[in-house]
N, C-alpha and C positions, 0 to 999 in steps of 0.2 A: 864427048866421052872423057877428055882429057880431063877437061875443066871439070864432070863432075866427080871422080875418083878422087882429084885432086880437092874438093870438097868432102869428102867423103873419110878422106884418111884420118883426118882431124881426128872427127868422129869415132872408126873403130878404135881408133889409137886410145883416145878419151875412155872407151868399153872398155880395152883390152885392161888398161891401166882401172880402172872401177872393178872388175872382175879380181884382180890380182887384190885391189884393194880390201874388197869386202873379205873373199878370204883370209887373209893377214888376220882381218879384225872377229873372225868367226874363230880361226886359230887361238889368237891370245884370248878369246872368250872359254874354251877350252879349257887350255891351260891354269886360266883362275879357280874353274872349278876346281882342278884338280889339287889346286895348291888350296882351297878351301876346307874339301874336302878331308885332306892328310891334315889339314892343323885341328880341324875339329877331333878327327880322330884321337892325336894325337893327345890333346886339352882332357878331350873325355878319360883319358887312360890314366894322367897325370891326377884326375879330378878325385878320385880311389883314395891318394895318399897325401893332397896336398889342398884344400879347399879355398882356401886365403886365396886375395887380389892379386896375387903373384904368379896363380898357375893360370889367370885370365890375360896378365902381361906376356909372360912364357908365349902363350896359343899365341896373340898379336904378333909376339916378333918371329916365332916361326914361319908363320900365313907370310910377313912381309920378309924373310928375306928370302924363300922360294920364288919372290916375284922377283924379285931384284933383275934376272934376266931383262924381261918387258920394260925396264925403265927406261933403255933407250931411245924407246917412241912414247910409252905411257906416264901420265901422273895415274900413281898409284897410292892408296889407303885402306891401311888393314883395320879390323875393329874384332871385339870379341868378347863374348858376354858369358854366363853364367848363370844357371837357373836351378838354386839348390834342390829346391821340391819336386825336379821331375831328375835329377842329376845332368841336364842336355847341356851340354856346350855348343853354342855359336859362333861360329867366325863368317863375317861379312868383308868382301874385297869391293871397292871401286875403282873403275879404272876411265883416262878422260884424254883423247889427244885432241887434234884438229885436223880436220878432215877437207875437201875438195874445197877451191873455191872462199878460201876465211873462213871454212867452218861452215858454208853455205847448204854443202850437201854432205849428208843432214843438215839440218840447220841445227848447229852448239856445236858443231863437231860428233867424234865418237863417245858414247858414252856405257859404258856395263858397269853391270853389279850383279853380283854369284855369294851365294850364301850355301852355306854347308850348316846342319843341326847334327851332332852326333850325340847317342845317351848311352849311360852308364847304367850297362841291365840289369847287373848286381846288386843286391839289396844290402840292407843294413846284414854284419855278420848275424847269424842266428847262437841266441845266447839263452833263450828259454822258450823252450816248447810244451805246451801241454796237448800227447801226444792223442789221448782218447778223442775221437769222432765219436759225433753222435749224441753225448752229453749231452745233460742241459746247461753245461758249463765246464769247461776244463783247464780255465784257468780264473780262481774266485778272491778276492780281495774284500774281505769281511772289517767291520769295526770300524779302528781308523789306522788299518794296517797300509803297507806300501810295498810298490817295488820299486826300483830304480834301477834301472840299466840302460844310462844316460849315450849308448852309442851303441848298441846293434838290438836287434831284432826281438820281440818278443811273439810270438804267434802261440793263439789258439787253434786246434782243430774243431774245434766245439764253437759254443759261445763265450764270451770275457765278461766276467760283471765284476763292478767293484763300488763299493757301496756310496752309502753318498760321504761318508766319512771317511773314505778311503782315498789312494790316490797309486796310480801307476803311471810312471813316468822313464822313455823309453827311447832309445833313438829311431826306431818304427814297431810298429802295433800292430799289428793283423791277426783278424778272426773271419775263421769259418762260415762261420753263424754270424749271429749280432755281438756288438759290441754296446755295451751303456756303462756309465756311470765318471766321475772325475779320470779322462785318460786321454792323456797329451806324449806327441802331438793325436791331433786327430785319428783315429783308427782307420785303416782297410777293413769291410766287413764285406762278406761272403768273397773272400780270398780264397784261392786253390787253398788243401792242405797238403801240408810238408809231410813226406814220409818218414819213418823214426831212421834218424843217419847209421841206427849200430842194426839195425836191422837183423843185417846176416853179421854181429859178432856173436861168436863162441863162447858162452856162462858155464862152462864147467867145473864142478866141484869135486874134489879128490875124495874118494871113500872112507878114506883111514882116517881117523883122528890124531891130532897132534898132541891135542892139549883138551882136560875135558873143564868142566866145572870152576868157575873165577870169583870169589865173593873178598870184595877189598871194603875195609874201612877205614883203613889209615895206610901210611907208609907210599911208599912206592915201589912197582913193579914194572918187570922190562918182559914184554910177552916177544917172545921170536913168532916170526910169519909160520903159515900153515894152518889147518883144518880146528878149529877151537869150538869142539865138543861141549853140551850142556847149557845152563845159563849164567848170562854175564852180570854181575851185580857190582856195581863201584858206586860206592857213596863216601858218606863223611868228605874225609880230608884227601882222600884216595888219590896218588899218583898212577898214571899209565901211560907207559912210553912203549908205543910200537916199534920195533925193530923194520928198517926195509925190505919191501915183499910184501908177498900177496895174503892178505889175511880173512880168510872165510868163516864167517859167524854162524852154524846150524842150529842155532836152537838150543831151549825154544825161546829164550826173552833174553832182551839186549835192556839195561836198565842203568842209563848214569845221572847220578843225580846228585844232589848236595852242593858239594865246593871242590867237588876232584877237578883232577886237570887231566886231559886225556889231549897226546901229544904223536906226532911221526912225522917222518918226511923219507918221501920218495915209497907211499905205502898208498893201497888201496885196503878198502873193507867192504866185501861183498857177504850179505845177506842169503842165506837159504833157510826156509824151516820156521823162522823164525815169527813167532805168534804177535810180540808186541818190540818194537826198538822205541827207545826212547831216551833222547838225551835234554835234560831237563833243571830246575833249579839253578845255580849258578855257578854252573859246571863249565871249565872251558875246554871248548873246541879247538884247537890249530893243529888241520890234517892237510898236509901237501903230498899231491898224488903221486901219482909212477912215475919214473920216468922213463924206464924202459920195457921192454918187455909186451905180452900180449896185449895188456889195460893199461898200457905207457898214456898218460893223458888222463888218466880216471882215479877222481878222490874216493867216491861212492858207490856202489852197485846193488841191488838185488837180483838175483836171478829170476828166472822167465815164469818160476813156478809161486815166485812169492807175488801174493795177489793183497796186501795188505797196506800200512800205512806206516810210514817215516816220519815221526815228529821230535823238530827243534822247539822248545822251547823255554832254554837255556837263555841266559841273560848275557852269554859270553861264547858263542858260536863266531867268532869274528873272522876264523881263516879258515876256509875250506877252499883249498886253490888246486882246481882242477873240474874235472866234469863230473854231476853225478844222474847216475842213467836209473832209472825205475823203471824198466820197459812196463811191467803190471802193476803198479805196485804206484801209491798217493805220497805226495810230500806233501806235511803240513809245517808251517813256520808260524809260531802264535807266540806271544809275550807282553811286556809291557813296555815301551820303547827299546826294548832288545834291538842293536844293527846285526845281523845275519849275514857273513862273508864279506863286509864291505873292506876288511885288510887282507883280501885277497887279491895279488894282482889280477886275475879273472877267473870265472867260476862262470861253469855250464851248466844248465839244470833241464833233463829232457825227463819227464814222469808220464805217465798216464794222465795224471790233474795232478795241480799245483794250491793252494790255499794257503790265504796266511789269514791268519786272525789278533785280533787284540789291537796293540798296537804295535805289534813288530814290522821291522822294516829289513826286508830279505834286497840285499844290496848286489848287483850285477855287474860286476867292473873287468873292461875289456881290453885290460894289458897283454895283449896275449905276448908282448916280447920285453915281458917284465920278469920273467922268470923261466927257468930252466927245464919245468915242466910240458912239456909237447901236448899241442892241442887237435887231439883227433880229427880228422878229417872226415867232415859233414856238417863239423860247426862252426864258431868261430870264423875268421875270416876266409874268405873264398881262395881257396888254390888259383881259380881261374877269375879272371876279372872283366868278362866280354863287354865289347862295346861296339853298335854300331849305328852307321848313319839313318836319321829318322826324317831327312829333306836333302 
C-alpha cells in the first residue's frame, strides 16, 4: 500500500500542477480577448477622425501595452489592420510560452491567438438629401452636369439617375430605389430612407409686412431683416446687401438677374407665396447663414406650404454656407460650367428633389469647422459616433 501511494503521488502531483497549469493558460487566454477587444474598440472610435497608418499603429500599441502584464510567462505580438470599405478595425494578439516536458505537452508548447473586429456604424455625414419617396427619381443629374461632395453622404429616397454625361461623385451614395448612370464610389441601392432631419422644425412667417415692393437697377441697397412684401426685382448693375436676421420673401416672384451682387452674412432667406424664385444670368451669390437664433445653421428655406421650384442658374453662385431645406419645394442648379457653393466652407442641401442641368456643377464641401456658422443637427457630422464589436 506504501509502495503504491508512494507511486502514486508523483502522479496526482503532476494533475494537480497540469490543472493549475491549464487554468493559468485559459486565464491569460481571457484576458487577451479582452485586451483585443478594447483596442479594436478603441481603433474603431479613433477611425471617425483619423484614417491614416497612424490610427492602425495607435490600435497596435494600445493592444500591446495592456498585455505587457502576461509578458512574464508569455511572448507576446500585437498586429492591427484597417478596412476602409466596411470602416472595421482588427486587432489580432499571439501569445506562445513553453509548456510540460520541453514543450512536449502540448507538443510546441502553449500557443493562443484572439482577434477582436470592431466597426464604425456611422456613415459618411449626410450632406444631400432628396427627401421625396416614391419618385421616379429624386435626385437627377441631367446633361453633363455634376455633384461633388467628395466626403459625406449623398442619399436618395427615390431613385438617383445621372445621365451618361453626367457625373456624381461623393464620399457615399445611397438610393432608395435604383441607382444608374456615372456614380462613384459605387452606390447602395435599395437602402432604408432617411427621414427629413428638420422634420418637426417651426416655418413661421410673421403677418405684418416690413417692407413691400423692391425693383433695383443700378446702385445699391441695404434691406434690414423682416417680412418683405410684393415682388423682388434686382437686375442690371443692382447692389443688395442684407442686413443680419431673418429675411422672409411672400410673394409673389423673387427675380435676380443680370450682373447684380446680392450679399449677407449671418442671414437666412425664407420663401413663402412665392410663384417663381430665381437667381439667374451673372448674378453673384455670397449668402452665409445664421448663426444664432431659431434657423442658426440655415442659408435657405421655403416654408411647408411652398410646393414649387428654386433655380440657380447664375454663373456666380459660389458661397452659399450653410444648410438649405425645401421640405416641399424642388432645387434646380442648371448652367454652363457654373461651380455652385463650392467657396463654401460647407453647404447642406435637403429638397423634395434635387436636379442640376447643363453643365453646372453644384459643389458639396464638408468644412463643417471652417466656419462660424453652426450646423444643425441631423446632418452634417454625427453628434454620436457608435461603434461596435462585429467578432
Amino acid at each position: 500500500m506504501i509502495v503504491l501511494l508512494s507511486l502514486l503521488l508523483p502522479i496526482l502531483g503532476m494533475g494537480s500542477v497540469g490543472v493549475a497549469e491549464v487554468a493559468e493558460v485559459m486565464l491569460a487566454r481571457t484576458k487577451l480577448q479582452r485586451y483585443v477587444d478594447a483596442a479594436a474598440i478603441q481603433g474603431a472610435g479613433e477611425f471617425g477622425v483619423d484614417q491614416s497608418a497612424a490610427t492602425v499603429e495607435r490600435t497596435r500599441l494600445y493592444a500591446d501595452a495592456m498585455a505587457e502584464p502576461l509578458r512574464l510567462r508569455w511572448t507576446i505580438a500585437s498586429t492591427a489592420s484597417i478596412d476602409p470599405a466596411t470602416r472595421a478595425v482588427t486587432v489580432q494578439q499571439k501569445a506562445s510560452r513553453a509548456s510540460f516536458f520541453g514543450s512536449l505537452l502540448p507538443p510546441g508548447g502553449w500557443n493562443l491567438q484572439v482577434t477582436a473586429t470592431a466597426i464604425r456604424t456611422a456613415r459618411k455625414p449626410l450632406c444631400v438629401l432628396g427627401a421625396q419617396a416614391g419618385s421616379q427619381a429624386s435626385i437627377e443629374l441631367q446633361g453633363s452636369s455634376s455633384i461633388t461632395a467628395s466626403d459625406c453622404l449623398v442619399q436618395s429616397n427615390a431613385n438617383l439617375t445621372a445621365g451618361r454625361g453626367a457625373s456624381l461623385s461623393a464620399g457615399e451614395v445611397r438610393a432608395a430605389g435604383s441607382a444608374t448612370g456615372p456614380i462613384r464610389p459605387d452606390p447602395v441601392t435599395d437602402a432604408p430612407a432617411v427621414q427629413d432631419p428638420f422634420a418637426a422644425m417651426k416655418i413661421s412667417v410673421p403677418l405684418l409686412c416690413d417692407s413691400l415692393a423692391l425693383s433695383l437697377g443700378s446702385g445699391t441697397f441695404y434691406l434690414n431683416p423682416g417680412v418683405h412684401c410684393g415682388a423682388i426685382s434686382i437686375l442690371g448693375n443692382a447692389n443688395l446687401v442684407l442686413a443680419p436676421g431673418d429675411h422672409y420673401f411672400v410673394g409673389p416672384s423673387f427675380s435676380i438677374g443680370g450682373n447684380t451682387t446680392i450679399t449677407g452674412s449671418d442671414v437666412v432667406i425664407i420663401f413663402k407665396g412665392v410663384l417663381t424664385a430665381q437667381v439667374t444670368g451673372s448674378s453673384v451669390l455670397q449668402l452665409e447663414g445664421r448663426k444664432s437664433g431659431p434657423y442658426a445653421g440655415f442659408v435657405l428655406i421655403t416654408d411647408r406650404s411652398y410646393v414649387g421650384d428654386i433655380e440657380l442658374s447664375t454663373s456666380n453662385a459660389r458661397k452659399l454656407l450653410g444648410t438649405i431645406y425645401l421640405p416641399n419645394a424642388d432645387l434646380t442648379v442648371k448652367g454652363n460650367n457654373n461651380k455652385v457653393a463650392d467657396q463654401s466652407p460647407w453647404t447642406v442641401v435637403v429638397a423634395r428633389t434635387i436636379r442640376t442641368e447643363g453643365s453646372a456643377n453644384l459643389t458639396i464641401n464638408s468644412n463643417y469647422a471652417g466656419s462660424s456658422v453652426p450646423v444643425p443637427a441631423g446632418v452634417g457630422p454625427p453628434r454620436d459616433q457608435p461603434v461596435r464589436l462585429s467578432q
